[in-house]
Every structure is written in structure tokens, then in C-alpha cells.
C-alpha positions in Angstrom: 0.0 0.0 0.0 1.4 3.1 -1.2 0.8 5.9 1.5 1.6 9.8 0.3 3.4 12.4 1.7 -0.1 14.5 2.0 -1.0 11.9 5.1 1.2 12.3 7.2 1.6 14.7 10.6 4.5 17.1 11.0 6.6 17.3 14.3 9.6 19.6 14.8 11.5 17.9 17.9 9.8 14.5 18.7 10.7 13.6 22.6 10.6 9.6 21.8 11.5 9.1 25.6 8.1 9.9 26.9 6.1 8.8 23.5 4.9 6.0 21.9 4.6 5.2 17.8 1.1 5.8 17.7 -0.2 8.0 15.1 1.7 6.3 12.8 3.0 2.6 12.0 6.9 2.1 11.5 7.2 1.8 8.2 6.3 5.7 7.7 9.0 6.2 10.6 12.0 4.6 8.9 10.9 7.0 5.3 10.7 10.3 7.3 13.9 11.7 5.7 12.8 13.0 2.7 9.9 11.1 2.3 7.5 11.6 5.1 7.2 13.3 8.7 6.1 11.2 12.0 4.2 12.7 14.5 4.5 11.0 17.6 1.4 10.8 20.3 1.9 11.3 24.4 1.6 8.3 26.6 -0.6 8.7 30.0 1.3 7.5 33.3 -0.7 4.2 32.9 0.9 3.2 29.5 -2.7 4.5 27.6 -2.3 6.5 24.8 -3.7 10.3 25.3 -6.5 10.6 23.5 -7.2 14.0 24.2 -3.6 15.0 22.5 -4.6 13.3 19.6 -7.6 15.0 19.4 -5.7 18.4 19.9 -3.2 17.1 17.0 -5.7 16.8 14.5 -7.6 19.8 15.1 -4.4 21.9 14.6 -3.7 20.1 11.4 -6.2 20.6 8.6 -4.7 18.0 5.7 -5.7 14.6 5.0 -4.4 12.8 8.1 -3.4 8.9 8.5 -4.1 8.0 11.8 -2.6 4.2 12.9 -2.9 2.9 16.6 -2.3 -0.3 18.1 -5.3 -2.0 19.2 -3.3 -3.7 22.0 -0.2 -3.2 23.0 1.4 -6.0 22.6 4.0 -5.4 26.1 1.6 -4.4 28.5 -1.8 -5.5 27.3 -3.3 -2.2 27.3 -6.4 -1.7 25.8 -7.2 1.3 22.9 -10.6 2.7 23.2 -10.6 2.3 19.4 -14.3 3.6 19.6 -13.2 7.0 20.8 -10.3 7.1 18.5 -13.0 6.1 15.5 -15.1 9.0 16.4 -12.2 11.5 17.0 -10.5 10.7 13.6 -14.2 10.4 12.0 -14.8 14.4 13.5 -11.8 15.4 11.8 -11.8 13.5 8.6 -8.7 11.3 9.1 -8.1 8.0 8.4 -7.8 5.5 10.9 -5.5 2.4 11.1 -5.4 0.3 13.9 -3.0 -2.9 14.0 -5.4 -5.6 16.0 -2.8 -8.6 15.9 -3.7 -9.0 19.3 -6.9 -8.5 19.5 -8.1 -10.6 16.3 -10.0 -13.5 17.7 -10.3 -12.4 21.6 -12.4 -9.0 20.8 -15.8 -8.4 19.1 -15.3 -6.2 15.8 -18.2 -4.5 14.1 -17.0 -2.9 11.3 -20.8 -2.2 9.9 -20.3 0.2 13.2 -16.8 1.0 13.5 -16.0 4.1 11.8 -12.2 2.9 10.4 -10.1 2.4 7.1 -7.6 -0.3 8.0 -7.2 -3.5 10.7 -4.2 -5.8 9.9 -3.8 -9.2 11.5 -2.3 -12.3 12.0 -3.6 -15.9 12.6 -1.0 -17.0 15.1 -2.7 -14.6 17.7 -6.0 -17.4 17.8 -4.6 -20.7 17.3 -4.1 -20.4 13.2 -1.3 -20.9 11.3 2.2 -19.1 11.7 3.3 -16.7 8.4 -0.3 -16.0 7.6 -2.3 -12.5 8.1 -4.5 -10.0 6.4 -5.7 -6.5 6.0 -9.0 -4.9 6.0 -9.8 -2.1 3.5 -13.0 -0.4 4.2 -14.7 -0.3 0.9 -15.3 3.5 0.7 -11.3 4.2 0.3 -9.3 3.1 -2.2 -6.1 2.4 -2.1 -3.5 1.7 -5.0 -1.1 -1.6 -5.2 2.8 -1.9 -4.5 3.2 -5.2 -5.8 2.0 -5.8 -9.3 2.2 -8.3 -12.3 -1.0 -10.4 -11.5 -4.9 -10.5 -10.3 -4.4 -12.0 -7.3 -6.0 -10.7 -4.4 -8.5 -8.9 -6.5 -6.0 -7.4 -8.2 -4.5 -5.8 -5.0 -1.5 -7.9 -4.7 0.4 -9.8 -7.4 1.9 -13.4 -6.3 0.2 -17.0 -6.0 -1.4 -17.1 -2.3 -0.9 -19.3 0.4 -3.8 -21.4 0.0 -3.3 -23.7 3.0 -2.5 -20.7 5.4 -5.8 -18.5 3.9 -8.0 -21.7 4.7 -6.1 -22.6 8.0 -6.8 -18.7 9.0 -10.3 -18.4 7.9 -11.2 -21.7 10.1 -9.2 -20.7 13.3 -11.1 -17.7 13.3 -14.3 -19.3 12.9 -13.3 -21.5 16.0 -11.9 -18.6 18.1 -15.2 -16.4 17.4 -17.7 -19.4 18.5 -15.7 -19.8 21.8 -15.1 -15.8 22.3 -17.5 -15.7 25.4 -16.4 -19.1 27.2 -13.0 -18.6 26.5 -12.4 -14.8 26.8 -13.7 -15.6 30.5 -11.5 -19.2 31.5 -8.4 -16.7 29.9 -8.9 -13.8 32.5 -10.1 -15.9 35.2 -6.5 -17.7 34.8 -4.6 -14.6 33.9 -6.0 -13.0 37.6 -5.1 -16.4 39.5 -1.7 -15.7 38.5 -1.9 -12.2 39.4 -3.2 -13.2 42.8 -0.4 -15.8 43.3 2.0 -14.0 42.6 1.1 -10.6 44.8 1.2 -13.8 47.7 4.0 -15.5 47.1 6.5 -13.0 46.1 6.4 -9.4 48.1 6.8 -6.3 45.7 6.0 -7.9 42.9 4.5 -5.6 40.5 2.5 -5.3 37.3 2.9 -2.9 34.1 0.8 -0.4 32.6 -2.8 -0.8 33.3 -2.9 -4.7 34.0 -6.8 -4.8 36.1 -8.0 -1.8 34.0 -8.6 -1.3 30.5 -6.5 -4.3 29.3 -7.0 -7.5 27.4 -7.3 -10.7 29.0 -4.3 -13.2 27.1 -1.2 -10.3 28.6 0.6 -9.8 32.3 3.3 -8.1 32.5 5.3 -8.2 35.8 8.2 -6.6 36.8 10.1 -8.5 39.7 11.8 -7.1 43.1 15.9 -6.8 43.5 15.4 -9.7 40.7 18.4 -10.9 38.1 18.4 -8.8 34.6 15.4 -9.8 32.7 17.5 -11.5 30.1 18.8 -14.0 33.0 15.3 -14.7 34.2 14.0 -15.3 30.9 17.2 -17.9 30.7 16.4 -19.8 33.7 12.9 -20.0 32.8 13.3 -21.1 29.4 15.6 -24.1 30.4 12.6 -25.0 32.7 10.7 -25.0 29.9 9.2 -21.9 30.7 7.8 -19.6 27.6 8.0 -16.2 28.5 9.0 -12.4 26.8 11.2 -9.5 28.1 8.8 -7.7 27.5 8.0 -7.7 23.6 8.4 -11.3 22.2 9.9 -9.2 19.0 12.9 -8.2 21.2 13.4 -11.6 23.0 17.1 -12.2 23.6 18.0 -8.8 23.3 19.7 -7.0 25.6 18.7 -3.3 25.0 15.2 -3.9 27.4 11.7 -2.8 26.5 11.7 1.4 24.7 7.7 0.8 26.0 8.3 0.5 29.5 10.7 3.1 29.5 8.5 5.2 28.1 5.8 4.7 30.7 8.5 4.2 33.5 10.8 6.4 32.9 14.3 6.5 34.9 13.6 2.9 36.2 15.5 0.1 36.1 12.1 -2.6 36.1 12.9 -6.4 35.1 9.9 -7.1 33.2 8.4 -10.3 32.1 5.8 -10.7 29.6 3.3 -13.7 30.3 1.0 -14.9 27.5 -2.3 -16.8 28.2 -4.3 -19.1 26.1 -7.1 -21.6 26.7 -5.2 -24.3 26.7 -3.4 -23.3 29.9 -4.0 -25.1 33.0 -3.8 -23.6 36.6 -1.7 -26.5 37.6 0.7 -24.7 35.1 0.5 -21.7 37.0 1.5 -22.4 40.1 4.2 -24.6 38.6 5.5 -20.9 37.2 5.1 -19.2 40.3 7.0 -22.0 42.4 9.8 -21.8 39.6 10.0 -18.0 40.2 9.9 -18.0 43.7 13.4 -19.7 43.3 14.7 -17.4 40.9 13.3 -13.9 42.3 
């Protein structure tokens, strides 16, 4: 998808330590010299993105306007009001991209109802198949090509699909929206009994951006007292066959830490864990995690 200049914010001195990515996606970021200009969006002292600044943003800028926002964020679990941000960008005229990898399969989507232009995601996120994702166009805009030379994809996207990964996709998603009500609840009933294990069994123990707030239900992040680096816990547990993230699973292994929760704790020095639920968890499993960490904290 080719994206012009014309859609694009302007910022003169963007302060990246106490903002997030959120009006635009990283791609735009990475063309900003000569090609486009990023505006970046204020964090609130919960991890939330300010909604209000956003609104302020736009009403000082009166071009077309691309505005693209993670659904969830995929370190702390914190939720978008992507309804809000539908009706603010609606107001204004801009058009609204939200990235719902995390969100696909474990949230209710009307788009009949939801004023945007753009969701992307991925099938991993519900039980489908690795290497396979899409993206919604809302049929009022239309967008040009990048890749060309054949009809596939209704002449969107030249290449031969991925047949078996389109079919495994379509079905997991089938499966994961039948089971949204049972399963969203046996997720966040599990994700809590962690939460409440943990807060007994290890003092100080602490939990990132607005984990019992606006947040979805398959994230915890925990940051761990006068603990070992995060890359040495996520070590120890791994060899115990623990999966776990510093963090961002994108960033596993690396030693640089999480930019998010510097961003929303800034001047810390927090050891943060990412844990991931699904509905194949057990609680058995959980207290075999905590047990693990109580010998590692």
C-alpha cells in the first residue's frame, strides 16, 4: 500500500522518551527523511495513549491525516478505546488504522459500526497458522497496489497465495469467534489467579501499565523485586521449559530492554516479564510458574 506524503503529521523535535509510535505505524517512521514526517502521540502515566492530544493534533492540522494505533499493546496488554479514536479521527476526517494482531480472535469487531479504514492481523494470535495475516480495506477508500504483475488478491497484490495458510486462518477464526464468550472468561479468570499468586507468594512484585484496567485478558506483564536482569530470568525460565517475553516477544534475547516501559517508567531500572495466556493453559501450570519464580526472584 502506497501511503503519500499528503498523510502524514508534522513534528519539529519528537521527545521519543516519553512517546509512543502511535499515530503512525513504523514503516512511515523509517521514510521520514525526505519522504514523510512522523508525529508521535503522548503516553498517560498508565501506559494509555492520550487521546485527548490526539484530538488536539488533529484539530491543529487541517490535511488529510493517516491516523494508525495499536489495538493492544502487545507489552503491556493495554487496551485502545478504538471507539473513541474512531469517532475523533471520524470528526476530523482522518483515516484510521489500527493494528489488532492481538486483538483478532479475543475482541468483538463490528466494522458495519466502526468508523475505520484499515485493521491488519495475524492468525498465530487465535490458534491459526504461523506466516499467515491480512488486511482490511473499508470499501469506501481506495487504495492503490505496490506489488504488481498479476490478479491476485482482486488485483491488489500480485503473487500465487498461500492457500493452505488463507484456509487454516479463515477456520481458526471461525473457531476462536464461537468460543469468544467461554473462553475470553477461563483466559482472565486464569490470567488474575496468576496475578493473585503472585502478589502472595513473592512481596513487591509488580504489574505494568494498566494490568486490572482497561487491558486484554491473554497479557501480564510483571516486573520482579531486587530480581536478576530480565534476560537472566528469561534464561532460567526457558531451560525450565518456561515460555516467557522480556517484555516484547519481537525483542526476546536482546539486551537493550523494553523502549515501551521506558517510556511509561521512565528512569527505572524494572525487570519485566511478559506472560501470554491461552485456553489451553491449565492452573496447575501456573503455580508450577510461580514455584519456579519463587526460586529465581
Amino acid at each position: 500500500m502506497q501511503i503519500h506524503r499528503k498523510y502524514f503529521l508534522r513534528v519539529e523535535e519528537p521527545k521519543a522518551a516519553m512517546q509512543l509510535y502511535v499515530l503512525l505505524c513504523r514503516t512511515a517512521y523509517y521514510q521520514e527523511k525526505g519522504e514523510a514526517t512522523v508525529h508521535l502521540l503522548n503516553i498517560l502515566p498508565n501506559g494509555h495513549v492520550d487521546l485527548d492530544h490526539l484530538d488536539k493534533l488533529l484539530a491543529e492540522h487541517g490535511e488529510k491525516t493517516l491516523v494508525s494505533l495499536m489495538h493492544v499493546n502487545n507489552e503491556t496488554g493495554n487496551l485502545l478505546d478504538i471507539h473513541r479514536v474512531a469517532e475523533i479521527c471520524k470528526s476530523y476526517g482522518a483515516i484510521f488504522h489500527s493494528d489488532t494482531v492481538q486483538t483478532l480472535g479475543h475482541f468483538a469487531f463490528d466494522l458495519k459500526k466502526l468508523h475505520i479504514h484499515f485493521i491488519t492481523g495475524a492468525a498465530h494470535k487465535f490458534h491459526g497458522p504461523k506466516g499467515v495475516g491480512f488486511l482490511y480495506i473499508n470499501e469506501l477508500l481506495k487504495v492503490k497496489p505496490s506489488i504488481h504483475g498479476g490478479a491476485q488478491e482482486r488485483n491488489m497484490r500480485a503473487g500465487t497465495e498461500n492457500v493452505y495458510g488463507i484456509v487454516g486462518f479463515a477456520k481458526a477464526l471461525e473457531l476462536a469467534s464461537v468460543r469468544l464468550e467461554e473462553e475470553s472468561k477461563y483466559i482472565n479468570d486464569l490470567r488474575k489467579y496468576m496475578a493473585d499468586t503472585l502478589i502472595k507468594e513473592i512481596p513487591g512484585v509488580e504489574f505494568n501499565g494498566d494490568a486490572f484496567g482497561q487491558s486484554l485478558y491473554t497479557i501480564l506483564s510483571v516486573s520482579f523485586p531486587k530480581s536478576e536482569k530480565a534476560e537472566m530470568l528469561l534464561f532460567n525460565l526457558d531451560i525450565n521449559h518456561i515460555c516467557a517475553s522480556g517484555g516484547s516477544a519481537c525483542t526476546s534475547g536482546a539486551q537493550q530492554g523494553s523502549h515501551v516501559i521506558r517510556a511509561i517508567y521512565p528512569g527505572s531500572d524494572r525487570s519485566t516479564v511478559r506472560f501470554s495466556f491461552c485456553r489451553l493453559n491449565t492452573r496447575k501450570e501456573v503455580e508450577e510458574v510461580v514455584s519456579k519464580l519463587k526460586t529465581l526472584v
